[in-house]
CHARMM-style PDB file with segment names, atoms N, HN, CA, C and O in Angstrom:
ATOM      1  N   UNK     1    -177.799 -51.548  47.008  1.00  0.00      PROA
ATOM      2  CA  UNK     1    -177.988 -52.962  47.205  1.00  0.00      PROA
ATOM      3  C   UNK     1    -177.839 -53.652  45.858  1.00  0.00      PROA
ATOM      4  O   UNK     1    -178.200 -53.150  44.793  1.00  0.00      PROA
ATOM      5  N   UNK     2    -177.347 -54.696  45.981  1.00  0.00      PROA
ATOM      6  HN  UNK     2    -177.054 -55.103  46.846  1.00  0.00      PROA
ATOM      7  CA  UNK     2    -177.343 -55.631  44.840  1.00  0.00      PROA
ATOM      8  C   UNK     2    -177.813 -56.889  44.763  1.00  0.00      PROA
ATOM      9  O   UNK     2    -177.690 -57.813  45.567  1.00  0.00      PROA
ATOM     10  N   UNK     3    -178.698 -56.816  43.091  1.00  0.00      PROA
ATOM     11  HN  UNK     3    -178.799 -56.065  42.438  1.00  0.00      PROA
ATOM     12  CA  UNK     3    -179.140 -57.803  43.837  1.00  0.00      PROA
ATOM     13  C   UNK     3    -178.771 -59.087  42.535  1.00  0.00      PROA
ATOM     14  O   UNK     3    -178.445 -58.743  41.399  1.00  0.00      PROA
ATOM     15  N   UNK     4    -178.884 -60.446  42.919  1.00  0.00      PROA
ATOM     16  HN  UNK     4    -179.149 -60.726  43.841  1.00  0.00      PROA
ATOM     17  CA  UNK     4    -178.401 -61.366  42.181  1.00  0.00      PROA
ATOM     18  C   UNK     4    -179.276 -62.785  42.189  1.00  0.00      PROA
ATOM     19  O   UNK     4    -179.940 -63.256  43.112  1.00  0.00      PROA
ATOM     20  N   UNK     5    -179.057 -63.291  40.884  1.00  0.00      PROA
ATOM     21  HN  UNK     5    -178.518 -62.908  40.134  1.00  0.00      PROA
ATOM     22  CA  UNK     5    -179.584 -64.558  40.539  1.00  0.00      PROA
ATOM     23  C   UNK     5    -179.021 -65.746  41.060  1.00  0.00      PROA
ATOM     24  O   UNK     5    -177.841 -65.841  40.724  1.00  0.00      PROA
ATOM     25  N   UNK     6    -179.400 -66.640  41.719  1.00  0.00      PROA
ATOM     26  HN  UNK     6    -180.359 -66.563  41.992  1.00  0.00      PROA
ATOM     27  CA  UNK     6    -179.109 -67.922  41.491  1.00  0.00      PROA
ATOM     28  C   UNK     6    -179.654 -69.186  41.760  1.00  0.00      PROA
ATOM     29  O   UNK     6    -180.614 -69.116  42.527  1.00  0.00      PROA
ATOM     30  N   UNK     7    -179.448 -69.997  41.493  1.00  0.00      PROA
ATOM     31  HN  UNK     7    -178.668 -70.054  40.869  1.00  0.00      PROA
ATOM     32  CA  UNK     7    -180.252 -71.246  41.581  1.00  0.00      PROA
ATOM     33  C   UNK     7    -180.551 -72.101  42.878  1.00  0.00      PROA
ATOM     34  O   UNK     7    -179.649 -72.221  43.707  1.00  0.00      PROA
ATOM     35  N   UNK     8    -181.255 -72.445  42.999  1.00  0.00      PROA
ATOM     36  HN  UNK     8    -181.988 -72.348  42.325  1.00  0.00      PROA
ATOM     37  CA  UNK     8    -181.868 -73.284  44.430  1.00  0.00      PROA
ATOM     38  C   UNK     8    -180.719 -74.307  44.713  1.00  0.00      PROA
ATOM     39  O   UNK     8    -180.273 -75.097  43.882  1.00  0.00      PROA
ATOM     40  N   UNK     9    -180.201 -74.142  46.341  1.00  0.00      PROA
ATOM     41  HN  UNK     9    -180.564 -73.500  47.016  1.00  0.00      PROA
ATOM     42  CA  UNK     9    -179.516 -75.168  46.707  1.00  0.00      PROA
ATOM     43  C   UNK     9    -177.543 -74.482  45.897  1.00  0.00      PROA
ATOM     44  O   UNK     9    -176.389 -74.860  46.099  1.00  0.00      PROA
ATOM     45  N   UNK    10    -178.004 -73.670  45.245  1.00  0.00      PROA
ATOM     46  HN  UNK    10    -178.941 -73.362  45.082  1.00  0.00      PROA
ATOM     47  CA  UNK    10    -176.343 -73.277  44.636  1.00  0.00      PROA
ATOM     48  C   UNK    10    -175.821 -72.329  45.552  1.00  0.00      PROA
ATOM     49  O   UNK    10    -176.324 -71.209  45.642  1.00  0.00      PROA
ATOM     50  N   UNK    11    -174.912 -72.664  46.197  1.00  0.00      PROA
ATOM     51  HN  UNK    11    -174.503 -73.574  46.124  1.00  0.00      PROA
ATOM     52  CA  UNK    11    -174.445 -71.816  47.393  1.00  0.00      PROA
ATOM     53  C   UNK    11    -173.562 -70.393  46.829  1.00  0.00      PROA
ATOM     54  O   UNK    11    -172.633 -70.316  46.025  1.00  0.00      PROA
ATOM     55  N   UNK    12    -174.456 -69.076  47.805  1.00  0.00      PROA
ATOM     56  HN  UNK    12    -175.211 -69.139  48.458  1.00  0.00      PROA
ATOM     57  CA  UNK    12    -173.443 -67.739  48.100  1.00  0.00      PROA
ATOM     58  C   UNK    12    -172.620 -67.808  48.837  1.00  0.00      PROA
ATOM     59  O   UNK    12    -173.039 -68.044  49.970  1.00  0.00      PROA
ATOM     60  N   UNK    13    -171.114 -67.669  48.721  1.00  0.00      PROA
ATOM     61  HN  UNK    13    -170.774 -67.477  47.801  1.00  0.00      PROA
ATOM     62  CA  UNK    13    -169.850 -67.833  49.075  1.00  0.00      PROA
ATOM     63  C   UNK    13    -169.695 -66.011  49.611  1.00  0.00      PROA
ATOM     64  O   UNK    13    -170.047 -65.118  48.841  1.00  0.00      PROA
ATOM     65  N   UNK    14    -169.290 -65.796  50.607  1.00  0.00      PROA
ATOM     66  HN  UNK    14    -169.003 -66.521  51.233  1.00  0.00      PROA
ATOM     67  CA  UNK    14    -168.870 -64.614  50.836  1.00  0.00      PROA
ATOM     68  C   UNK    14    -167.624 -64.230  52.025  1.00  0.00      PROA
ATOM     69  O   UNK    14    -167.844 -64.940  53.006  1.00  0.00      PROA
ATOM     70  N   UNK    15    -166.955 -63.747  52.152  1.00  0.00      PROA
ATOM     71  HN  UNK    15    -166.776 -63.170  51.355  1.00  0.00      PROA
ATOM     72  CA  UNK    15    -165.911 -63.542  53.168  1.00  0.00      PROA
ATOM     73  C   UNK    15    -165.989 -62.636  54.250  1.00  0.00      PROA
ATOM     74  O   UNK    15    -165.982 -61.437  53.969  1.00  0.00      PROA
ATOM     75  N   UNK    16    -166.066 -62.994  55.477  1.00  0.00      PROA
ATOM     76  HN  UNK    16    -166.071 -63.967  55.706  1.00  0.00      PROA
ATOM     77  CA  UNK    16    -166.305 -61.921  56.226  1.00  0.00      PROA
ATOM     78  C   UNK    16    -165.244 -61.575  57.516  1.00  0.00      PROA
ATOM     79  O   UNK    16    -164.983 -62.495  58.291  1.00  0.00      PROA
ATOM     80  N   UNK    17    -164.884 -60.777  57.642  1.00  0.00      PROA
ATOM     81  HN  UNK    17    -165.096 -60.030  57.012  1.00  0.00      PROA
ATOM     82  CA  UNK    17    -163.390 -60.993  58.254  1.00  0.00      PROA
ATOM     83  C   UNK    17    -162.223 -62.204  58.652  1.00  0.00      PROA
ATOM     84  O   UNK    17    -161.746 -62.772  59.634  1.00  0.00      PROA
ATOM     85  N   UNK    18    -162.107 -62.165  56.901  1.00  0.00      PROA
ATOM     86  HN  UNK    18    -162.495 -61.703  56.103  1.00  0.00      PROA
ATOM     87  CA  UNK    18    -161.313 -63.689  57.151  1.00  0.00      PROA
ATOM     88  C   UNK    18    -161.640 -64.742  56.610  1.00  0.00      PROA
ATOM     89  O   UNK    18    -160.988 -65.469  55.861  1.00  0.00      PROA
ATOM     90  N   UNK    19    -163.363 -64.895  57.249  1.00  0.00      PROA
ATOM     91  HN  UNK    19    -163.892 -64.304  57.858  1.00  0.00      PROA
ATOM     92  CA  UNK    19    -163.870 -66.470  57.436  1.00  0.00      PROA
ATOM     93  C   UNK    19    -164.757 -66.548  55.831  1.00  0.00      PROA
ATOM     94  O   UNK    19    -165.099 -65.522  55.243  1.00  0.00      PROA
ATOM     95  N   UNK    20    -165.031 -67.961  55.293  1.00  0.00      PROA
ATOM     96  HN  UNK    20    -164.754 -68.795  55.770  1.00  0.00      PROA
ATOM     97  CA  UNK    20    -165.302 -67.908  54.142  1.00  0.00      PROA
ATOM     98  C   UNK    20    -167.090 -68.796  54.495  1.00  0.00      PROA
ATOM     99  O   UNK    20    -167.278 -69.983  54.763  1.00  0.00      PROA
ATOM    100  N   UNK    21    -167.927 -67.891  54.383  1.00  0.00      PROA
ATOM    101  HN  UNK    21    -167.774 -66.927  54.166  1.00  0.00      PROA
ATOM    102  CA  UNK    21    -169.362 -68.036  54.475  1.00  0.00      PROA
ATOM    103  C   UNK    21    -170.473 -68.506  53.380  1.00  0.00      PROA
ATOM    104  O   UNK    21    -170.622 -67.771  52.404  1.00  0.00      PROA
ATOM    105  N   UNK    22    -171.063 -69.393  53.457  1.00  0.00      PROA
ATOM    106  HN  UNK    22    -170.942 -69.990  54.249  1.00  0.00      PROA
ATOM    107  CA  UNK    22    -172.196 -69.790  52.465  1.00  0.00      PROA
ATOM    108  C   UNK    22    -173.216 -69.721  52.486  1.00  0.00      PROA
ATOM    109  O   UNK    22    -173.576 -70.657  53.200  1.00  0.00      PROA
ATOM    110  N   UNK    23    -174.144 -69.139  52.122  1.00  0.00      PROA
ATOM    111  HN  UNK    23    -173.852 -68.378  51.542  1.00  0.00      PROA
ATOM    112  CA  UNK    23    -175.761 -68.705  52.581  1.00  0.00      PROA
ATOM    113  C   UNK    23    -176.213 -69.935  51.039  1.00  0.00      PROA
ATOM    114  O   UNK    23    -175.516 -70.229  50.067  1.00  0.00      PROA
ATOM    115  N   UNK    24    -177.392 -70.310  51.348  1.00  0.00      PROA
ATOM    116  HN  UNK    24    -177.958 -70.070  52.137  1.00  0.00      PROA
ATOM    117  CA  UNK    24    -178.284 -71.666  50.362  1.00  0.00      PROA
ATOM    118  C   UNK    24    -179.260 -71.033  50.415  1.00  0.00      PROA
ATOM    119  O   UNK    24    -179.351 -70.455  51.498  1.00  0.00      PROA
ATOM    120  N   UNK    25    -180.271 -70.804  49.585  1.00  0.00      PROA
ATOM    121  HN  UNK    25    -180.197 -71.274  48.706  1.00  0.00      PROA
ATOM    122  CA  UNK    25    -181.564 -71.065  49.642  1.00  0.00      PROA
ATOM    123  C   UNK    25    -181.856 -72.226  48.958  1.00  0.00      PROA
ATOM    124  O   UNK    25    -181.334 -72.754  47.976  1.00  0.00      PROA
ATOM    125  N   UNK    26    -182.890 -72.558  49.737  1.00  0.00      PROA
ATOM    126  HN  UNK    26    -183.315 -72.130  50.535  1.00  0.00      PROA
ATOM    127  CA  UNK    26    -183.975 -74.294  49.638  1.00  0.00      PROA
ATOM    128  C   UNK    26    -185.508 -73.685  49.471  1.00  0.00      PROA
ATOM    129  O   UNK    26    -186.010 -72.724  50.053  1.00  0.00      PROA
ATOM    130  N   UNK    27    -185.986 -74.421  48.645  1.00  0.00      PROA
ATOM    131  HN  UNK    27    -185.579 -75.202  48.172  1.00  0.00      PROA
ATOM    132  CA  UNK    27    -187.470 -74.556  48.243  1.00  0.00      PROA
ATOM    133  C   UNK    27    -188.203 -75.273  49.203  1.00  0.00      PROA
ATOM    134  O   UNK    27    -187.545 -76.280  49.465  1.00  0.00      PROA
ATOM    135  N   UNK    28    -189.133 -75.251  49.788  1.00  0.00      PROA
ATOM    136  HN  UNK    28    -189.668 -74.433  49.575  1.00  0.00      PROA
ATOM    137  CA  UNK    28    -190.385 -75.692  50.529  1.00  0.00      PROA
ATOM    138  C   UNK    28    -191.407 -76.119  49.642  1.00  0.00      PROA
ATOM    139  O   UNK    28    -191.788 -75.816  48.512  1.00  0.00      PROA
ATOM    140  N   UNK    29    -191.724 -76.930  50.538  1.00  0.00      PROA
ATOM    141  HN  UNK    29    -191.414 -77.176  51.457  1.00  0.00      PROA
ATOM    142  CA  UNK    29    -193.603 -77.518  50.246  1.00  0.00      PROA
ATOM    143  C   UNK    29    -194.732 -76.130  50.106  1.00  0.00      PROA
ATOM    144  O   UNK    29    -195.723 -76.299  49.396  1.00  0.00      PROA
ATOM    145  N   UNK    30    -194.552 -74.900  50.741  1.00  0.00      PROA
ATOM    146  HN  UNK    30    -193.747 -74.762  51.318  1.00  0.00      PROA
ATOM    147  CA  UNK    30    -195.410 -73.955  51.051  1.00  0.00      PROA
ATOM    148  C   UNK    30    -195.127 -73.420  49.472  1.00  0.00      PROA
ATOM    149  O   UNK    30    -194.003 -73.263  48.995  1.00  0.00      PROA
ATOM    150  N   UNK    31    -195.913 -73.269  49.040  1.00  0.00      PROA
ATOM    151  HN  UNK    31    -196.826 -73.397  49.427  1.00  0.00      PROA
ATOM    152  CA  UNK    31    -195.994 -72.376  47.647  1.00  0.00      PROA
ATOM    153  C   UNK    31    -195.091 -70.843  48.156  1.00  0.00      PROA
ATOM    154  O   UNK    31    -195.044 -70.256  49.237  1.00  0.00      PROA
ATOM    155  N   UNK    32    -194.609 -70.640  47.154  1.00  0.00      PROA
ATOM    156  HN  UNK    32    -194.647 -71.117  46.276  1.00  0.00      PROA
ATOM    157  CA  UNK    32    -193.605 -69.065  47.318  1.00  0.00      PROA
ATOM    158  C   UNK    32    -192.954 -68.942  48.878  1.00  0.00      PROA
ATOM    159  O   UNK    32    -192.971 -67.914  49.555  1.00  0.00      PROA
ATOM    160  N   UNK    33    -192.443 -70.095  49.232  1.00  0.00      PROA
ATOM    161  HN  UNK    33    -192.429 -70.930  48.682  1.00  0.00      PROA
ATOM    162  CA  UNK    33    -191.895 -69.723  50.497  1.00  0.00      PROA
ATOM    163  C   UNK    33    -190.662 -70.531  50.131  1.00  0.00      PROA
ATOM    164  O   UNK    33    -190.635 -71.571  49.474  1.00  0.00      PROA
ATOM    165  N   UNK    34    -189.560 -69.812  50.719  1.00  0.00      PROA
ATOM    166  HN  UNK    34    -189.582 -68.967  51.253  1.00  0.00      PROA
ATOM    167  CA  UNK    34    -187.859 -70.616  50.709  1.00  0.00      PROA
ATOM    168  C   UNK    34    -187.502 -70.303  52.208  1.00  0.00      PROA
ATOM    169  O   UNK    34    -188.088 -69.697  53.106  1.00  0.00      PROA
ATOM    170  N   UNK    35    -185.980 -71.141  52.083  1.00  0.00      PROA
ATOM    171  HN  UNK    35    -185.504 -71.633  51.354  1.00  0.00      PROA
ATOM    172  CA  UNK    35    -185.543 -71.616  53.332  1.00  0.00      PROA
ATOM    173  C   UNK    35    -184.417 -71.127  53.351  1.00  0.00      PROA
ATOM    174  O   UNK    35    -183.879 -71.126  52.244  1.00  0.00      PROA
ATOM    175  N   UNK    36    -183.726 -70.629  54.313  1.00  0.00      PROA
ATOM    176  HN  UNK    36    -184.162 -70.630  55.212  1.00  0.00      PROA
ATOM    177  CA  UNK    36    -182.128 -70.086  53.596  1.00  0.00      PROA
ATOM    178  C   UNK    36    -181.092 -70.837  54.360  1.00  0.00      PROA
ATOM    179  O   UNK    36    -181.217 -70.284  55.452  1.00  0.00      PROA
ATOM    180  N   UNK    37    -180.258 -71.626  54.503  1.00  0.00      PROA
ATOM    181  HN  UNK    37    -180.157 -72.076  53.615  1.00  0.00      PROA
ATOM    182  CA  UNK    37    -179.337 -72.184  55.510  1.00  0.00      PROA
ATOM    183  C   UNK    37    -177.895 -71.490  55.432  1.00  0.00      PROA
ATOM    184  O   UNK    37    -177.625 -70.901  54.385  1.00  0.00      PROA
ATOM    185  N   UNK    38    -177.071 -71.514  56.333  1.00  0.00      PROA
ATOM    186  HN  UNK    38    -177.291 -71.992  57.183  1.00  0.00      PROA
ATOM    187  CA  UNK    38    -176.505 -70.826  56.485  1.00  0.00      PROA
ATOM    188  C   UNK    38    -175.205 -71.512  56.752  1.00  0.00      PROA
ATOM    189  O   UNK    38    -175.159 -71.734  57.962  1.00  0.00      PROA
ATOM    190  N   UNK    39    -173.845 -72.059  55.996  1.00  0.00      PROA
ATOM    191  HN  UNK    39    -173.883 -71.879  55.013  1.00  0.00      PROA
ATOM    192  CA  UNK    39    -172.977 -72.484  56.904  1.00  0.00      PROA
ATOM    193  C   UNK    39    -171.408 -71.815  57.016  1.00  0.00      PROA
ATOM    194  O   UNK    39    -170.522 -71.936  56.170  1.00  0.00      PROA
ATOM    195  N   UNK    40    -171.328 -71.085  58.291  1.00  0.00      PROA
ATOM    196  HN  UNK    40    -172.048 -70.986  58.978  1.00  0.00      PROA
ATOM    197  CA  UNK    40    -170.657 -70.064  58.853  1.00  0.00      PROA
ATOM    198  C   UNK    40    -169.543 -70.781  59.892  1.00  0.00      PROA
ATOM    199  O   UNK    40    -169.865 -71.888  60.323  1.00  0.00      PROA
ATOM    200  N   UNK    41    -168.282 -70.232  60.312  1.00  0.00      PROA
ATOM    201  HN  UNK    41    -168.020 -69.333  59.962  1.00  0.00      PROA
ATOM    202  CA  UNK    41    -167.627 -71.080  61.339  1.00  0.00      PROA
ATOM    203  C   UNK    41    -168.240 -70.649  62.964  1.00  0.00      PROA
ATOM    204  O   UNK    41    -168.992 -69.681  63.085  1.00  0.00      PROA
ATOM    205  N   UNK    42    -167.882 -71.364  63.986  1.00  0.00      PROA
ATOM    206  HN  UNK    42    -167.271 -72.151  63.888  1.00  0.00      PROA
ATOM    207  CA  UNK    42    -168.617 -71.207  65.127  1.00  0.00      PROA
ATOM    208  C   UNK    42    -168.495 -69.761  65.540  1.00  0.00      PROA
ATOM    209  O   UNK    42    -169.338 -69.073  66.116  1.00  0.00      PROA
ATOM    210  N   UNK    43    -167.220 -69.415  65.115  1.00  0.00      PROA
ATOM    211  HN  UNK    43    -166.535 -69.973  64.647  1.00  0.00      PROA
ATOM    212  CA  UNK    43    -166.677 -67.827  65.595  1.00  0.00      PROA
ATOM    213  C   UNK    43    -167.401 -66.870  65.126  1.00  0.00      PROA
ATOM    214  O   UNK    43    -166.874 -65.785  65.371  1.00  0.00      PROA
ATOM    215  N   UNK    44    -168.675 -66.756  64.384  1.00  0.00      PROA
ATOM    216  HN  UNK    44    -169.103 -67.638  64.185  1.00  0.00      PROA
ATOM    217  CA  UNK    44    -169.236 -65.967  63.520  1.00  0.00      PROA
ATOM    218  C   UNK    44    -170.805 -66.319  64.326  1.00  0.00      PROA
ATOM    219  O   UNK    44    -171.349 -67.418  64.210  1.00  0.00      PROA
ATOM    220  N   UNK    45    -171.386 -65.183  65.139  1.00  0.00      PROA
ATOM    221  HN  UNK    45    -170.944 -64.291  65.234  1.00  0.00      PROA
ATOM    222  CA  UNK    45    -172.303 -65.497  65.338  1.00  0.00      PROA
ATOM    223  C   UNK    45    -173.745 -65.396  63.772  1.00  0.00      PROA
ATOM    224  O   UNK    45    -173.420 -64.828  62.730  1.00  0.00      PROA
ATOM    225  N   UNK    46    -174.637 -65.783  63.865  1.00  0.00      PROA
ATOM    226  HN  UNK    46    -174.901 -66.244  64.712  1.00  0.00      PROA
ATOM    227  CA  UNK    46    -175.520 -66.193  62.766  1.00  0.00      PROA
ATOM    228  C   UNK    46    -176.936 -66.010  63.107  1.00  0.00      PROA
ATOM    229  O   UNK    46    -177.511 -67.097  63.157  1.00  0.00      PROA
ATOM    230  N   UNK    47    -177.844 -64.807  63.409  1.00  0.00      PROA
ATOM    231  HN  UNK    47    -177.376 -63.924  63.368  1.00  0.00      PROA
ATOM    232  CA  UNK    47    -178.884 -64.324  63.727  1.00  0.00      PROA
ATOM    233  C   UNK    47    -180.258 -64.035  62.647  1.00  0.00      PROA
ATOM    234  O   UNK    47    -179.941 -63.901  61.465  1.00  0.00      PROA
ATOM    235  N   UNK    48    -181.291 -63.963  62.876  1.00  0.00      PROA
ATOM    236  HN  UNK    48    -181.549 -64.072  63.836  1.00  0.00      PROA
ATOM    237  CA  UNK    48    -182.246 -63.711  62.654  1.00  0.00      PROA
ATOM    238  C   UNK    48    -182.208 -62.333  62.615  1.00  0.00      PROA
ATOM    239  O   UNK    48    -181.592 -61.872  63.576  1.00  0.00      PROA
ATOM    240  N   UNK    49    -182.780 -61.254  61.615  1.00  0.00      PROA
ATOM    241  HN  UNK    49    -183.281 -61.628  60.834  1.00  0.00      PROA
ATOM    242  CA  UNK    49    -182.900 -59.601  62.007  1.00  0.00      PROA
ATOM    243  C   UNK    49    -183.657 -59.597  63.380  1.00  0.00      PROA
ATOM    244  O   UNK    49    -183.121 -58.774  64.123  1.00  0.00      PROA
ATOM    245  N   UNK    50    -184.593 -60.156  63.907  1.00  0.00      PROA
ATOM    246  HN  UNK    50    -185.028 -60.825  63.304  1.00  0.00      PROA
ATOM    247  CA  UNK    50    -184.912 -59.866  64.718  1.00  0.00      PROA
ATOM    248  C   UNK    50    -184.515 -60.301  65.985  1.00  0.00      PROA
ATOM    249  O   UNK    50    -184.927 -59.708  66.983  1.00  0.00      PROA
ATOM    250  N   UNK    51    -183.898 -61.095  66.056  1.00  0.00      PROA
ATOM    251  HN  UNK    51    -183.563 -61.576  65.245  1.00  0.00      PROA
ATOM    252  CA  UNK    51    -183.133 -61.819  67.303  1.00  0.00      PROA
ATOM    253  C   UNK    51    -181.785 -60.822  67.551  1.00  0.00      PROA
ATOM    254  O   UNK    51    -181.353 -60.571  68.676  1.00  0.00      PROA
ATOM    255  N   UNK    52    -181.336 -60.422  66.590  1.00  0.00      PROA
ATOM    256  HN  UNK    52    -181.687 -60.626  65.676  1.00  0.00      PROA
ATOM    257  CA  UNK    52    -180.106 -59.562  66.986  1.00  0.00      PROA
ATOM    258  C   UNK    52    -180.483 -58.065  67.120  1.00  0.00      PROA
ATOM    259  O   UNK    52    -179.945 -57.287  67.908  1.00  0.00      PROA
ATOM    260  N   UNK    53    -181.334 -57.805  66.377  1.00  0.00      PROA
ATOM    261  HN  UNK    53    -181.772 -58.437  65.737  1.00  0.00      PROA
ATOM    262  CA  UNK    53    -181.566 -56.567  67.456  1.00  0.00      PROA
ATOM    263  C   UNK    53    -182.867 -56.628  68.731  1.00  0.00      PROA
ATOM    264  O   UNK    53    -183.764 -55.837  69.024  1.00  0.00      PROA
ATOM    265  N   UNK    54    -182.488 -57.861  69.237  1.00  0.00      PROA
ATOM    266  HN  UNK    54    -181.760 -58.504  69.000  1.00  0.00      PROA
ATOM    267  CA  UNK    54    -182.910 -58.068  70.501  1.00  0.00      PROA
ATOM    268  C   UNK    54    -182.211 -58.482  71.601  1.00  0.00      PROA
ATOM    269  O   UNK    54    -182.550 -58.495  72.784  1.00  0.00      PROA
ATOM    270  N   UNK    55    -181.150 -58.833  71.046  1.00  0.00      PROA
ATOM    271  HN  UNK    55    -180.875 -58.823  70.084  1.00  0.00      PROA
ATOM    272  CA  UNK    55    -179.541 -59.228  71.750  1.00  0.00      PROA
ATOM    273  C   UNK    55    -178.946 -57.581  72.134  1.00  0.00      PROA
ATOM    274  O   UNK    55    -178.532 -57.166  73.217  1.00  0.00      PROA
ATOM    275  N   UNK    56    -179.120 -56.656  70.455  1.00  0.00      PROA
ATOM    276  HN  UNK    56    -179.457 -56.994  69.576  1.00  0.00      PROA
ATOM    277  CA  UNK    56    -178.040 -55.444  70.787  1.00  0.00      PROA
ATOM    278  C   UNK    56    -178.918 -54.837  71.686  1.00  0.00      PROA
ATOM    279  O   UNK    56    -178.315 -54.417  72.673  1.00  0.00      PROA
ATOM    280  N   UNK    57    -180.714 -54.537  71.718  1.00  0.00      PROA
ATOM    281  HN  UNK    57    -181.204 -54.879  70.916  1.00  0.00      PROA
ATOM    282  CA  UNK    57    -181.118 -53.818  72.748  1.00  0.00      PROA
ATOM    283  C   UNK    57    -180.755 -54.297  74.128  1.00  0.00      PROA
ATOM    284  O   UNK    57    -180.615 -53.509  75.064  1.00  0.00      PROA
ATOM    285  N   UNK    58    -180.557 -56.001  74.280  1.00  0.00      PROA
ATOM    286  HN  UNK    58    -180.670 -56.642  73.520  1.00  0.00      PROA
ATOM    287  CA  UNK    58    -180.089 -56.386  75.975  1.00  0.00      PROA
ATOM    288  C   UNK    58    -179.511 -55.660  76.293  1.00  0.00      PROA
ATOM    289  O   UNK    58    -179.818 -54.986  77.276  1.00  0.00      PROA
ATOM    290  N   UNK    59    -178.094 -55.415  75.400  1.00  0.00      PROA
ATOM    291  HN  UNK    59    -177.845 -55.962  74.601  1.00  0.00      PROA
ATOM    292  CA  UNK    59    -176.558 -55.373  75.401  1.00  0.00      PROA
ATOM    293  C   UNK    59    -176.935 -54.044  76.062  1.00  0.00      PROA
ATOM    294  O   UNK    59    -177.062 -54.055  77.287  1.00  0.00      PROA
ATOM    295  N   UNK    60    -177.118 -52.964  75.430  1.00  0.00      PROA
ATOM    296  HN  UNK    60    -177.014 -52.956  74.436  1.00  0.00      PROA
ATOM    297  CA  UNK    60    -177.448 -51.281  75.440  1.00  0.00      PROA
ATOM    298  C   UNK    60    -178.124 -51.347  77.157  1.00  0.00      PROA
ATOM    299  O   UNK    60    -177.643 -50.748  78.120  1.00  0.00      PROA
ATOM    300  N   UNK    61    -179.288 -52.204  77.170  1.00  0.00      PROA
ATOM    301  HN  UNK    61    -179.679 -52.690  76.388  1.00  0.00      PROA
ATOM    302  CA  UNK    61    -179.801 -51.987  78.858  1.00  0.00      PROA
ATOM    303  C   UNK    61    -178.783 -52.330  79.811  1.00  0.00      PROA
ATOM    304  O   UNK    61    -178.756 -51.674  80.853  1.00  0.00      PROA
ATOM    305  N   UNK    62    -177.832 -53.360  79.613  1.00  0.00      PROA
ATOM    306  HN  UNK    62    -177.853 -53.893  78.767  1.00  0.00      PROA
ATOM    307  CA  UNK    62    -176.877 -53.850  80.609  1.00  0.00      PROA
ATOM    308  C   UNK    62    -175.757 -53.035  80.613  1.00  0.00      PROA
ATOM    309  O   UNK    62    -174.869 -53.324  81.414  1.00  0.00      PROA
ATOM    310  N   UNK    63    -175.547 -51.666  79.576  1.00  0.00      PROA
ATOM    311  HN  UNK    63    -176.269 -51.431  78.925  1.00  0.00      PROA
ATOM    312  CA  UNK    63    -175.155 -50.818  80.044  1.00  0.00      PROA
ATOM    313  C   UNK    63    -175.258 -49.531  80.440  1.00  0.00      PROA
ATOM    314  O   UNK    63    -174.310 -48.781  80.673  1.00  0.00      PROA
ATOM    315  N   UNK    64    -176.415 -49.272  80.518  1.00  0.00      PROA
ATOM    316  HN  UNK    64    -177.185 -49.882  80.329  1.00  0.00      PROA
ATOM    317  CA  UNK    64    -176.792 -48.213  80.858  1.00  0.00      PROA
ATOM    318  C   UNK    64    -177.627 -48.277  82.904  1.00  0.00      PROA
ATOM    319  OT1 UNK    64    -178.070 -47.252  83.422  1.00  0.00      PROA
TER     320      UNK     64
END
């Protein structure tokens, strides 16, 4: 894993088959808590860890 510096609100640029992706983190009112926004094209779904492996377990029951 790697890991990297950068500044609040300075957007991670990354490519993901193709499409060109920006992850932000934002500062909050809550002491030590950030916000991360995400802007991805529609074709790229954009999940929570826990929401998607709650989608792939659906997926797995609807075929079995």
């Amino acid at each position: 894993m790697d890991i990297i510096n950068v500044a609040f609100e300075d957007p991670i640029m990354f490519q993901l088959n193709g499409e060109i992706i920006r992850l932000i983190a934002f500062k909050t009112p809550e002491h030590g808590n950030i916000k991360f926004g995400v802007d991805a094209p529609r074709t790229i779904a954009v999940h929570r860890e826990e929401i998607y492996h709650a989608i792939k377990k659906k997926e797995q029951a609807k075929e079995t």
